[in-house]
Structures are given as structure tokens and as C-alpha cells.
TIDO-126196 format. One record per residue (C-alpha): y, z, x; residue in one letter; residue number from 1; chain. Coordinates in pm, 1 decimal. Layout:
BEGIN
((Y; Z; X); 'A'; NUM; 'A')
...
***
This chain:
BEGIN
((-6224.4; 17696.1; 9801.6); 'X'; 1; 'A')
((-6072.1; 17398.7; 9599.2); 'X'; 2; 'A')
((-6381.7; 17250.7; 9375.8); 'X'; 3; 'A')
((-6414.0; 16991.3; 9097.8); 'X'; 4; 'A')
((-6482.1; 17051.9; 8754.9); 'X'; 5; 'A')
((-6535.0; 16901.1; 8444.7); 'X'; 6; 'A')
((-6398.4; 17057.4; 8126.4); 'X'; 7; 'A')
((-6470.3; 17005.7; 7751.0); 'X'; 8; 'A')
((-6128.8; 16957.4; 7618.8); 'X'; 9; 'A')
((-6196.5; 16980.3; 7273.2); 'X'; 10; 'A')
((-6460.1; 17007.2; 7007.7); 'X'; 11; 'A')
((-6725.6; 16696.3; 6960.3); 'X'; 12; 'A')
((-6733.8; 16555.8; 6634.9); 'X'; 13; 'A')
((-7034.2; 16387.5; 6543.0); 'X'; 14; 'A')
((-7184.3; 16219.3; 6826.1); 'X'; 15; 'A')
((-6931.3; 16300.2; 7169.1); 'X'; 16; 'A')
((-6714.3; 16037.5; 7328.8); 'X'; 17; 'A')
((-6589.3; 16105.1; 7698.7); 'X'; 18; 'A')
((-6238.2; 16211.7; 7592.2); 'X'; 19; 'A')
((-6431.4; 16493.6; 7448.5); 'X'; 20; 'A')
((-6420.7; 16598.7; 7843.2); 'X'; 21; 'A')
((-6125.7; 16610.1; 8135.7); 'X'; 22; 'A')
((-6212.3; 16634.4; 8524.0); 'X'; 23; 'A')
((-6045.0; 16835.7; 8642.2); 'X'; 24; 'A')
((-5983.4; 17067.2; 8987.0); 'X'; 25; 'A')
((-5988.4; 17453.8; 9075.4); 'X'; 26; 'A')
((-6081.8; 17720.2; 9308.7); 'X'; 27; 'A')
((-6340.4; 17980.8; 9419.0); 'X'; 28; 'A')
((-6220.3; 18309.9; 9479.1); 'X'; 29; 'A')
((-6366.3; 18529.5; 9773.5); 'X'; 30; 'A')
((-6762.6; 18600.9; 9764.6); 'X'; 31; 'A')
((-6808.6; 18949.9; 9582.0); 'X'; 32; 'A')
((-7107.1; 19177.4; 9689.0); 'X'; 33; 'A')
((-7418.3; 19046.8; 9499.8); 'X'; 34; 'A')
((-7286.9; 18705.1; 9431.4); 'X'; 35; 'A')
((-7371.8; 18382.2; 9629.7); 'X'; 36; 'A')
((-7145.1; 18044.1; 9694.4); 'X'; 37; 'A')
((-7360.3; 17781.0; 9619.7); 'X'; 38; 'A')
((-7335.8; 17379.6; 9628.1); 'X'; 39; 'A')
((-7420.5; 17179.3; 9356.6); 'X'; 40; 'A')
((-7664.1; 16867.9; 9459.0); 'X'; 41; 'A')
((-7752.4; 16757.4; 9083.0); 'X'; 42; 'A')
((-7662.6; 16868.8; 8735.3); 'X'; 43; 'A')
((-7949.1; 16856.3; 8458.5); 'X'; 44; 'A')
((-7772.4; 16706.8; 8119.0); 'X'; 45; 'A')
((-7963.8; 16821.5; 7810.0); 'X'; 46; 'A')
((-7949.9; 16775.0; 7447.4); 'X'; 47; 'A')
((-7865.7; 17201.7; 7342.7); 'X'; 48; 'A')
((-7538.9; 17152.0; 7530.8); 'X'; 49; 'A')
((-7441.1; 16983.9; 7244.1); 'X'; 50; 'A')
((-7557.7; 17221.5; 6999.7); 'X'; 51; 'A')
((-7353.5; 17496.4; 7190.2); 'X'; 52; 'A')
((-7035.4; 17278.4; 7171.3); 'X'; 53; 'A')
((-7079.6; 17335.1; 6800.8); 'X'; 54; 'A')
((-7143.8; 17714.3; 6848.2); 'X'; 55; 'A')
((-7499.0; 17652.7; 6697.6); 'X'; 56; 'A')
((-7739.9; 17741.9; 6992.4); 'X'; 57; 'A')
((-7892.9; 18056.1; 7085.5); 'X'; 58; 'A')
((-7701.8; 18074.2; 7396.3); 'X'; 59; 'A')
((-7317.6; 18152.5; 7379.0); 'X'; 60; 'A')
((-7132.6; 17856.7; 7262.7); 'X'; 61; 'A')
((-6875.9; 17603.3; 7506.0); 'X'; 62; 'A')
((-6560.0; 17620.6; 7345.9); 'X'; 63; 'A')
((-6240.8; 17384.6; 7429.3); 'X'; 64; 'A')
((-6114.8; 17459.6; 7788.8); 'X'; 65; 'A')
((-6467.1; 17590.2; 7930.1); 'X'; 66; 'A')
((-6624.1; 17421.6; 8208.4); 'X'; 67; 'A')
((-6919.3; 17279.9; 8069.1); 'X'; 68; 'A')
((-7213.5; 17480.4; 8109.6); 'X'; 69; 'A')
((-7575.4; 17397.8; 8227.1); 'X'; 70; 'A')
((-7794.9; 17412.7; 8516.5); 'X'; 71; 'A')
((-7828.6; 17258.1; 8830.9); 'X'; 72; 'A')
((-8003.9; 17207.4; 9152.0); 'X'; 73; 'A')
((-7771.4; 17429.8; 9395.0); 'X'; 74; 'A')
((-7830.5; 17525.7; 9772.2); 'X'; 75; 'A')
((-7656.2; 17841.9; 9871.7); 'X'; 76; 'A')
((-7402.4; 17813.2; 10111.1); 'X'; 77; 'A')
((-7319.0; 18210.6; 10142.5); 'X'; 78; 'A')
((-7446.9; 18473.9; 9997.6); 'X'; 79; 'A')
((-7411.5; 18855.8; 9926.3); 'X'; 80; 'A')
((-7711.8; 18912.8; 9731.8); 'X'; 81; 'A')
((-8035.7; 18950.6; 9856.4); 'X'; 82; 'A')
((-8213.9; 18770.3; 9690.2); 'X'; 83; 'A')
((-8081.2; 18448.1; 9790.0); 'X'; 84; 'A')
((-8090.9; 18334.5; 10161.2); 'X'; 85; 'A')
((-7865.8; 18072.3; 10347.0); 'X'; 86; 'A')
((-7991.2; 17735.2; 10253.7); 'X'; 87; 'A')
((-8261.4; 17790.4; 9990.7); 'X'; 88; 'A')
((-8245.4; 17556.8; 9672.8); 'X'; 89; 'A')
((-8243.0; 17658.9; 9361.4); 'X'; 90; 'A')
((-8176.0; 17534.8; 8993.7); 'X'; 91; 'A')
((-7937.4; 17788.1; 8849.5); 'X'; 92; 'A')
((-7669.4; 17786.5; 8585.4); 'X'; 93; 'A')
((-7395.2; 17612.7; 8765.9); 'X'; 94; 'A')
((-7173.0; 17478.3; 8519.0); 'X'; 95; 'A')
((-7022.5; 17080.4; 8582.9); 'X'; 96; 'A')
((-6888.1; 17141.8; 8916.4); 'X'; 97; 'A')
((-6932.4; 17015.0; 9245.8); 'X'; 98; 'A')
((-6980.2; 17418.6; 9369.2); 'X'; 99; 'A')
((-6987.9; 17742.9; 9199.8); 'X'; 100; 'A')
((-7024.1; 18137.1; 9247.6); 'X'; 101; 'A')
((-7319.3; 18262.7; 9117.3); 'X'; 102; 'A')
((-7264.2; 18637.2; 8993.6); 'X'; 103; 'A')
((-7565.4; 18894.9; 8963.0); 'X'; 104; 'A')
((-7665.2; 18773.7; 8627.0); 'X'; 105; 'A')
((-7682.2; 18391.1; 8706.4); 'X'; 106; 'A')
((-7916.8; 18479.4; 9059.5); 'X'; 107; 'A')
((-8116.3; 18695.4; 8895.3); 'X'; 108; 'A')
((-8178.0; 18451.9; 8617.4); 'X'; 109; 'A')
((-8201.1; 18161.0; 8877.2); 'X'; 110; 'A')
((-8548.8; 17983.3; 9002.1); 'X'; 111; 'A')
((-8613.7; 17871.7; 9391.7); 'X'; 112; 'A')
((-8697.4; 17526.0; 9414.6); 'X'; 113; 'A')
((-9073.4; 17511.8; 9587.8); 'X'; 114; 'A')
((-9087.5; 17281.7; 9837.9); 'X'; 115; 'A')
((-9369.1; 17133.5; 9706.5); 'X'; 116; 'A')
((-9147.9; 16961.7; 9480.0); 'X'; 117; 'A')
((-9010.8; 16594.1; 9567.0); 'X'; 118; 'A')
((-8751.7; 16489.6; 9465.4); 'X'; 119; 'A')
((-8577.7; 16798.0; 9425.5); 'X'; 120; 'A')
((-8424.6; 16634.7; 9121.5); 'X'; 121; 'A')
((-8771.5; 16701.9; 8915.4); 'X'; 122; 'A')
((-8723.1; 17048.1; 8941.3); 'X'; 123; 'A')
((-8462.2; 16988.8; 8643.6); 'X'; 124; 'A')
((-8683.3; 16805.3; 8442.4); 'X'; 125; 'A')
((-9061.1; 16777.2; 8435.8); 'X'; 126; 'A')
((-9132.6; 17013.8; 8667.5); 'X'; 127; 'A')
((-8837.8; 17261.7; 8553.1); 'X'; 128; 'A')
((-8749.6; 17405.8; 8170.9); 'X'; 129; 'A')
((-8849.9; 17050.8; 7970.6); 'X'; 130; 'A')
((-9170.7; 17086.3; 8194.0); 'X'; 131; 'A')
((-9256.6; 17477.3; 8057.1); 'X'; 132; 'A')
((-9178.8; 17364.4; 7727.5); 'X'; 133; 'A')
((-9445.4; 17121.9; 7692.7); 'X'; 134; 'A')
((-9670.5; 17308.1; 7891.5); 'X'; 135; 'A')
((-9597.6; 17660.1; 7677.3); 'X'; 136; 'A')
((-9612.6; 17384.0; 7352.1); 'X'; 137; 'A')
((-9859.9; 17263.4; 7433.4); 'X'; 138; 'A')
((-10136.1; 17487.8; 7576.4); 'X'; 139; 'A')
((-9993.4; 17802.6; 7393.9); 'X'; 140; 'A')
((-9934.6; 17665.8; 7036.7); 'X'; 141; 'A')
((-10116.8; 17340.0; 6963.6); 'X'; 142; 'A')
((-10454.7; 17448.2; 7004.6); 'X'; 143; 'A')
((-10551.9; 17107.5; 7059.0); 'X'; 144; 'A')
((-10948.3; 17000.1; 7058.2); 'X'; 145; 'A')
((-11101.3; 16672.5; 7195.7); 'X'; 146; 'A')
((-11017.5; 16375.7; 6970.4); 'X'; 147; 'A')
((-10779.0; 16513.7; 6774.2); 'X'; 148; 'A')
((-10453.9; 16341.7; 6680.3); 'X'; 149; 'A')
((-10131.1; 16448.1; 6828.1); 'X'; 150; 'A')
((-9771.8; 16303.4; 6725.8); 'X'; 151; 'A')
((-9478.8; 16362.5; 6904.3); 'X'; 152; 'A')
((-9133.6; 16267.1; 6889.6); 'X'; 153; 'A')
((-8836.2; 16171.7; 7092.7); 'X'; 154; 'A')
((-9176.4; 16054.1; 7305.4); 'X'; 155; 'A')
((-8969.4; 15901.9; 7560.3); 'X'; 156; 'A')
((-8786.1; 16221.5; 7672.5); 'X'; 157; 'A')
((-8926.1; 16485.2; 7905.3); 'X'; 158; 'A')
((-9033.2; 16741.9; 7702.0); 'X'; 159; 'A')
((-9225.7; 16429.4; 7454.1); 'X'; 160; 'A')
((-9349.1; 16264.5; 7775.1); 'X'; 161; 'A')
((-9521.0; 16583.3; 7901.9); 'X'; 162; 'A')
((-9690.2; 16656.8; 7575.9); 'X'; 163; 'A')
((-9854.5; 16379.8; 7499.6); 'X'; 164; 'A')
((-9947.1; 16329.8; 7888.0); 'X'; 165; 'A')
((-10132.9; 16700.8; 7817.0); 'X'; 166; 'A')
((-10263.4; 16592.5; 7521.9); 'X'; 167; 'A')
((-10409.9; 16279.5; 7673.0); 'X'; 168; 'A')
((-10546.6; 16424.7; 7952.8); 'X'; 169; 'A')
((-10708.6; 16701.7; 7716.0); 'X'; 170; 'A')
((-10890.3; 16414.5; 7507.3); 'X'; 171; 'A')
((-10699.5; 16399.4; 7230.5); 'X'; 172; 'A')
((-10536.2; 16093.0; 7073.3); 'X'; 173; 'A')
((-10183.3; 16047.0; 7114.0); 'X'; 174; 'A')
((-9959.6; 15867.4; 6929.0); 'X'; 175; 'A')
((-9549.4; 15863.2; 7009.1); 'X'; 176; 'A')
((-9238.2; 15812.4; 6803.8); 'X'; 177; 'A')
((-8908.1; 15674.6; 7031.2); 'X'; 178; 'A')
((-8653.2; 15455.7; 6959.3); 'X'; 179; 'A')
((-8636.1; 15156.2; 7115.2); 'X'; 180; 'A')
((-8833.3; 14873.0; 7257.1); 'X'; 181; 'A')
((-8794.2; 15017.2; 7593.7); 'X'; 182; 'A')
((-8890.2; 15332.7; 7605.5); 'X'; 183; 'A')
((-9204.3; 15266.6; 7358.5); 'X'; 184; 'A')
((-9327.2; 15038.7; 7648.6); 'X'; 185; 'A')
((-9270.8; 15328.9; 7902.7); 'X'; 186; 'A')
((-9455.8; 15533.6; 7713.4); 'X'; 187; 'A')
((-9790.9; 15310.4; 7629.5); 'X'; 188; 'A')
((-9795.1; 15103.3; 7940.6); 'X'; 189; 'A')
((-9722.8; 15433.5; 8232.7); 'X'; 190; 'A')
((-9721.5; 15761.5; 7982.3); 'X'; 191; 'A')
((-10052.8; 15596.9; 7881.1); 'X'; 192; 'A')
((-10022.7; 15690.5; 7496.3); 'X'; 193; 'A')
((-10247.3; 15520.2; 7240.7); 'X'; 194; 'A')
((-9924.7; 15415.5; 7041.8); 'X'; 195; 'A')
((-9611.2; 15421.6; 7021.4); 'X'; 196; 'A')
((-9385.9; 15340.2; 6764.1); 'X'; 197; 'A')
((-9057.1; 15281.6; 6766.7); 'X'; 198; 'A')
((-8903.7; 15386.7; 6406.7); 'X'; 199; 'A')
((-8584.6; 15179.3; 6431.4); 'X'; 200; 'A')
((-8766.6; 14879.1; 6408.7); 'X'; 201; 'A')
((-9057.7; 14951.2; 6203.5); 'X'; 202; 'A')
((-9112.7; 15177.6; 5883.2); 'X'; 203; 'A')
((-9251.9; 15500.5; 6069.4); 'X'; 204; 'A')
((-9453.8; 15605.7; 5700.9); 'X'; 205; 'A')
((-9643.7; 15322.2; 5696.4); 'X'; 206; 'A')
((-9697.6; 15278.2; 6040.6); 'X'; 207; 'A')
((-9842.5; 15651.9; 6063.5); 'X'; 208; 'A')
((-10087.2; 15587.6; 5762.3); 'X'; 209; 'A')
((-10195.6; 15292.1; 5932.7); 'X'; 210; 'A')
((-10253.1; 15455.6; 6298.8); 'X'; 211; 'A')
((-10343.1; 15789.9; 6124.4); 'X'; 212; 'A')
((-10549.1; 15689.5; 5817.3); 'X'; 213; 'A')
((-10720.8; 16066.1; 5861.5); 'X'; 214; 'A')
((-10408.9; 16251.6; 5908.7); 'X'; 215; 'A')
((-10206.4; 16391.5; 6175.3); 'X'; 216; 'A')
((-10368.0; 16720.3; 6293.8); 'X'; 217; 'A')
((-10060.8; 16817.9; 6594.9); 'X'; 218; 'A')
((-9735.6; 16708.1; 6548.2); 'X'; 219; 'A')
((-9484.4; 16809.7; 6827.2); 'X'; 220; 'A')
((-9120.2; 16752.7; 6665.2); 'X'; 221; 'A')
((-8825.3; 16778.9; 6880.9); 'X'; 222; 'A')
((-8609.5; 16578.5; 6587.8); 'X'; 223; 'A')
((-8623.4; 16708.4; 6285.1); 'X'; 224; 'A')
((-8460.8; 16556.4; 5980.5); 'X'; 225; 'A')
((-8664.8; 16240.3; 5791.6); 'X'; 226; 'A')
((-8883.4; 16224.3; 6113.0); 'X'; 227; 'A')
((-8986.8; 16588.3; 6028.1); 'X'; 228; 'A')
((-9009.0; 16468.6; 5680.1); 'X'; 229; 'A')
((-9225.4; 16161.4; 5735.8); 'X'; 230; 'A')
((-9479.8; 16297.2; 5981.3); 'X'; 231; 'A')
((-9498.4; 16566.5; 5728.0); 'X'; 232; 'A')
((-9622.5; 16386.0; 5469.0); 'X'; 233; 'A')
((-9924.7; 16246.3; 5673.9); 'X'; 234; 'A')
((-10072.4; 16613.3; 5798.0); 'X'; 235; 'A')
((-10433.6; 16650.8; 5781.8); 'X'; 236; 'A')
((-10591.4; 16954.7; 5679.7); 'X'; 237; 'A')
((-10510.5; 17258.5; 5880.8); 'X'; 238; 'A')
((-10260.3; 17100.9; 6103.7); 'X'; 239; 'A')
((-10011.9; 17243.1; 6332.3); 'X'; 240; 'A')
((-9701.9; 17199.6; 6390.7); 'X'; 241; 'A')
((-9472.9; 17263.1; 6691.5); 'X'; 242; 'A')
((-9084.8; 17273.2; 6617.7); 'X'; 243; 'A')
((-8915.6; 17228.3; 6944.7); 'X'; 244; 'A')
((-8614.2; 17020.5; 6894.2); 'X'; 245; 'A')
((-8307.1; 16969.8; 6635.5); 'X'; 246; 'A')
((-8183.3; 16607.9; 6807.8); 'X'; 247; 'A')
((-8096.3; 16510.1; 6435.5); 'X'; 248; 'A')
((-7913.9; 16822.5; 6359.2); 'X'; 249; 'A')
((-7693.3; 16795.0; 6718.9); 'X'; 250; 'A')
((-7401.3; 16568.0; 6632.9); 'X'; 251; 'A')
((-7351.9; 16665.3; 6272.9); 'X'; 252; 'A')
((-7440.2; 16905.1; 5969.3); 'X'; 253; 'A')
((-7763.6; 16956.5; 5943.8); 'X'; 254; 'A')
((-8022.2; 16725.5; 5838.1); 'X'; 255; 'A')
((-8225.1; 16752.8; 5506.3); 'X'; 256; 'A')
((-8533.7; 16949.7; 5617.4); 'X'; 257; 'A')
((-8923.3; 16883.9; 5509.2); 'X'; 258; 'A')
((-9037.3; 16996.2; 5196.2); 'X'; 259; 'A')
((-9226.9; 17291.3; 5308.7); 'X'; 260; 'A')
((-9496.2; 17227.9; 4994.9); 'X'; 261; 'A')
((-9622.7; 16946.5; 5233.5); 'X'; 262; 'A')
((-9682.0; 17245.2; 5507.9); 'X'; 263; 'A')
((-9877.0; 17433.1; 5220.4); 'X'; 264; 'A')
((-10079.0; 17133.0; 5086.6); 'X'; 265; 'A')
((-10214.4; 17094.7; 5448.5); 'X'; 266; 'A')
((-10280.9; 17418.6; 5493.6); 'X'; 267; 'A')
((-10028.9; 17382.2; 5836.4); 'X'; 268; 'A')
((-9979.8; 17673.0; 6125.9); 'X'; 269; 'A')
((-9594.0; 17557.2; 6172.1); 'X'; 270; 'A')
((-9454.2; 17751.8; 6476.7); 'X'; 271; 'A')
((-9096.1; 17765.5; 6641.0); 'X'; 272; 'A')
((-9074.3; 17727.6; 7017.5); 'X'; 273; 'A')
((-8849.3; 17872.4; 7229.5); 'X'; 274; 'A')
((-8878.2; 17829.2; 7616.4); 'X'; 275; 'A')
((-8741.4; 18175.0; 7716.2); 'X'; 276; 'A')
((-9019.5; 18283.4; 7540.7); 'X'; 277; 'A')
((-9261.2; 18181.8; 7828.0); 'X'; 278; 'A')
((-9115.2; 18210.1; 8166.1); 'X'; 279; 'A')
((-9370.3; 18408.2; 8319.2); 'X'; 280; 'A')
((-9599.0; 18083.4; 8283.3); 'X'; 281; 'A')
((-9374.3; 17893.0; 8477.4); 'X'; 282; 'A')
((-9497.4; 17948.1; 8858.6); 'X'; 283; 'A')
((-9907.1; 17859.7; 8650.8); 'X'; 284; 'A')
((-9685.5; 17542.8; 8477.1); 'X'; 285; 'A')
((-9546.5; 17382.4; 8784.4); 'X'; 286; 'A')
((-9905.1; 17399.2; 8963.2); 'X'; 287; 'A')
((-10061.0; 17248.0; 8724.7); 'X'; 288; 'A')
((-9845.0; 16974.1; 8655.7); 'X'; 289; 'A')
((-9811.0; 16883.9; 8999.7); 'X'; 290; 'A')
((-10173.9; 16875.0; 9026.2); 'X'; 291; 'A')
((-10193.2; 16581.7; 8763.5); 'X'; 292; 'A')
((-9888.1; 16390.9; 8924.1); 'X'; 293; 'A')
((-9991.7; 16395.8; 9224.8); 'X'; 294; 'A')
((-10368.5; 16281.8; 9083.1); 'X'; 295; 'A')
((-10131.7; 15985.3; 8924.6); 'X'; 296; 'A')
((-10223.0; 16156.0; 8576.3); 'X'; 297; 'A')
((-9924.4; 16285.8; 8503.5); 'X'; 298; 'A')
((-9569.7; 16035.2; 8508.8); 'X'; 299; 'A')
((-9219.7; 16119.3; 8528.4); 'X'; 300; 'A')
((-8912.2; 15960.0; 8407.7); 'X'; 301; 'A')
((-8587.3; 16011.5; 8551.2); 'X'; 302; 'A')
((-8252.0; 15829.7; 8471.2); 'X'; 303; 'A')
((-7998.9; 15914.4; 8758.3); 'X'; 304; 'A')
((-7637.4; 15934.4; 8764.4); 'X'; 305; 'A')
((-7406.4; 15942.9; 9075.6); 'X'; 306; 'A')
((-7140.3; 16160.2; 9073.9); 'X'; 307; 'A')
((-6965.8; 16434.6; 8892.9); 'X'; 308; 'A')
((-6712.8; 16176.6; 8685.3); 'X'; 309; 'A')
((-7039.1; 16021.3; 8539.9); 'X'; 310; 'A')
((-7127.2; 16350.7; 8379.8); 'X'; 311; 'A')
((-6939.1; 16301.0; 8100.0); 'X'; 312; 'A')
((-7017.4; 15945.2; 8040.3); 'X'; 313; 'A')
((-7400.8; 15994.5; 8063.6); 'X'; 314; 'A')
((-7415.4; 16302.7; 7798.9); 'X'; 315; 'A')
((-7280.1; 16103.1; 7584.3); 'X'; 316; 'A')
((-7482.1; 15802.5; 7627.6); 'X'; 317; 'A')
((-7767.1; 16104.9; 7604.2); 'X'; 318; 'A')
((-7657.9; 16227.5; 7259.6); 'X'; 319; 'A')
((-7649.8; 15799.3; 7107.1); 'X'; 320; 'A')
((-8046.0; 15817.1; 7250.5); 'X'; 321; 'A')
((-7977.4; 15520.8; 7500.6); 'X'; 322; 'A')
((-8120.7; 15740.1; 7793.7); 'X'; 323; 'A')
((-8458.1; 15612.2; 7964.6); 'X'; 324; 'A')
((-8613.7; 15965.8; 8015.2); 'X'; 325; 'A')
((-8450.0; 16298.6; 8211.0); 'X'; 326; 'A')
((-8134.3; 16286.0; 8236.7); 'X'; 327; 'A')
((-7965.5; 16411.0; 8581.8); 'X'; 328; 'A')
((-7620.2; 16356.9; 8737.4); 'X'; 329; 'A')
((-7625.3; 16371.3; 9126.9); 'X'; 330; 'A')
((-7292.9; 16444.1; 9300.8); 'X'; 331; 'A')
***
């Protein structure tokens, strides 16, 4: 079966450019017993495929050559493995291609889609892995109480959207960080935060000690670098801290970190989150959330892309931060 691909040709350095990545054509050998030939309907494009181009993320890294890993949403087209049946969706590692076999590993390792879930697409986003981590960040770490202050950045994203949707609906206050005009609209006129601010056009220190003049008692970072650094400084006593993301750290060296005195001086909880962590939540994590979007509690952003030749052109336009929430290529 003659398929499309897209390849990473060679190494990203600093932030990736599309001749970082070829298109590309090849072929699927015969179906093996417990494997399944699936089609791919949509490709999820997050931020820790870039870290693995580097060969700095806990999964195995993409080298030069590779078809560019990641999930997808699939439906199986034939299958030798029982766990998958004959038209089921599912969002499973898939690679960039416009169809893939699926060995035991990748099934096993795969999620059905519940039909419950429309569009399909939000399966990949909100209501997929960026949905569990907020939900696991959230109701597992932050121990959050009514009227607290929460912080989060990269606000605009899924994983940032979902939190401080959570934290609103749990009482607290919630106050974003994104970049951009934009996407600090999204998220105080429909995400419903209390602020937003947007630290490329405003100094983020002083803007925190103004909307914060008690401290920050939850941040949720998915940056790190200076925006680590600068929410650090404005902790309130006991805080916590959620470290989710690296999106400073992704297209170069990394960043300088926080001073971790400012962690002691606040007496801070500061814990690491990793979603594999917390899969067996994630049956509990899609109920709930689709309980508070479908109450209109709860939004979801979505920036589509058609086709598999736009894959490459909307990662990269991921990794400069010019996406408008989840980002998803549909072929």
C-alpha cells in the first residue's frame, strides 16, 4: 500500500523552518498477526516533538530520516489484533502519514475515541493527553481552595486553557500569561479568566505585583525560563508550583532557571508533571470535562490545518507561538 509521509530531514536548529522536513512517499507491507492498518483522519502537532528532535524528551528521540512521530486520530481499516475492530477510531501513535501499521505495542498503547466526543478532532486536544494534563495538574497537584490565585502560562494553549477553566470553575482566581493581543482576548472574553496578560507587550513583574499584590499561591508553568523566574519572585507563602512545560528550553540550550531560594523563601511544594503518570484518570478526565463543555463551562480552542503538506508548515508556526490554541492537521 503506497502512503505519504513526511520526514524530518535534518536536525532543527533553534526554532524549525519547513526545510527542516521533506514529503515524501512509501509503502505498507502485508498486515502481521496482532497489528492493524489504520487511516489517519488528523494528526495532533505538539510542542515535545520538538524536544525529541533534539534528543531531549523522555520518549526516544526523531533523528534525520525518521518519519516524524506523534499521534493521531486513526480508524482501522484491517486488523489482526483483537483488540481493534473494523472501523473503530482511535488516537494512536501514527507518525506524519496519511496511513500506518500499528504493531502490538502502538494498539496496546492506543485509546478508542468515545463517541461521545464531537468533533473527533478534540480527542487530540482537550479532551485527549493536553486534556489529562490539566486535569491530573490540576486536581492531583494544585490543591487549589476557593479564592485562591492561580497563574498559568502559555494560557492560550490547551493544556493553559484547561487549567485555568478548572481553576475558575473551582472558585479560584485566575490570572493568564500568553503572548499576544489575540489570544489574551480568547482567554478573558470565552476562557473567562480574570486577566490576562500578555508579556510581550507589557512588563509581566510589574503587572503580577499589581494583579497579585498578595502573592501568587498556584502557578502552573508550561515555559520555564524568565517566566519561571518572574512568577517566582511573586509566590505567596506556601505556594505550589506545577512544572509542566519547557516551551523556552525547545528551540535552543536551555534557559536560565529560577533561583530556587525564591521556592524556599515561600515555603513552595514545586512538583514535576508528567502525563504518563496518570492515565488511569483518563476515562474519570474526559467525563468530566465533557460535562462542563457541554454545560458551556468549559471552551475549546482548535486551530485546524488541511492536509498532510501543511504539517510541516504549522509545527513550525507552533514552535514561533503564532498558533491560536490546539494545534491539529487534518488530511
Amino acid at each position: 500500500m503506497k502512503i505519504e509521509h513526511i520526514t524530518l530531514v535534518r536536525t532543527p536548529e533553534g526554532v524549525p523552518l519547513e526545510s527542516d522536513f521533506a514529503p515524501g512517499y512509501g509503502s505498507l507491507g502485508a498486515l502481521a498477526d496482532g497489528e492493524a492498518l489504520v487511516r489517519v483522519h488528523a494528526l495532533s502537532l505538539d510542542p515535545y516533538l520538538r524536544s525529541a528532535m533534539s534528543g531531549r524528551h523522555l520518549s526516544a528521540a526523531i533523528q534525520p530520516g525518521d518519519v516524524v512521530r506523534g499521534e493521531g486520530w486513526v480508524e482501522v481499516l484491517e486488523s489482526r489484533h483483537p483488540r481493534m475492530a473494523v472501523g473503530t477510531h482511535w488516537v494512536a501513535a501514527c507518525g506524519w502519514r496519511s496511513a500506518a501499521l500499528l504493531d502490538r505495542a502502538a494498539i496496546d498503547a492506543a485509546r478508542p475515541i468515545a463517541s461521545a466526543i464531537e468533533p473527533r478532532t478534540l480527542a487530540l486536544g482537550g479532551l485527549g493527553m493536553p486534556g489529562l494534563t490539566a486535569w491530573a495538574g490540576f486536581h492531583r497537584m494544585c490543591e487549589a481552595k476557593t479564592s485562591e490565585t492561580l497563574v498559568v502560562s502559555a494560557a492560550s494553549g490547551a493544556v493553559g486553557a484547561t487549567v485555568g477553566q478548572l481553576a475558575r470553575i473551582a472558585g479560584c482566581r485566575v490570572l493568564g500569561i500568553a503572548g499576544g493581543p489575540e489570544k489574551c482576548a480568547w482567554v478573558q472574553n470565552v476562557a473567562k479568566f480574570d486577566a490576562c496578560i500578555d508579556y510581550r507587550q507589557r512588563d509581566l513583574r510589574s503587572v503580577l505585583r499589581e494583579l497579585a499584590p498578595n502573592g501568587v499561591d498556584i502557578y502552573f508553568d508550561n515555559v520555564g525560563g524568565d517566566v519561571l523566574q518572574a512568577v517566582s519572585e511573586q509566590l505567596a507563602l506556601r505556594a505550589r508550583v506545577v512544572l509542566c512545560g519547557l516551551m523556552a528550553n525547545y528551540n535552543g540550550p536551555p534557559a536560565p532557571g529560577p533561583n530556587p531560594g525564591l521556592w524556599i523563601k515561600a515555603r513552595a511544594t514545586v512538583r514535576g508533571l508528567v502525563v504518563y503518570d496518570h492515565w488511569a484518570h483518563f476515562d474519570t478526565m474526559v467525563q468530566e470535562l465533557l460535562s462542563h463543555h457541554r454545560a458551556d463551562r468549559l471552551h475549546f480552542r482548535e486551530e485546524l490545518h488541511q492536509g498532510l503538506h501543511a504539517a510541516p508548515a504549522a509545527f513550525c508556526r507552533l514552535m514561533r507561538g503564532e498558533n491560536q490554541g490546539k494545534v491539529v492537521v487534518r488530511l
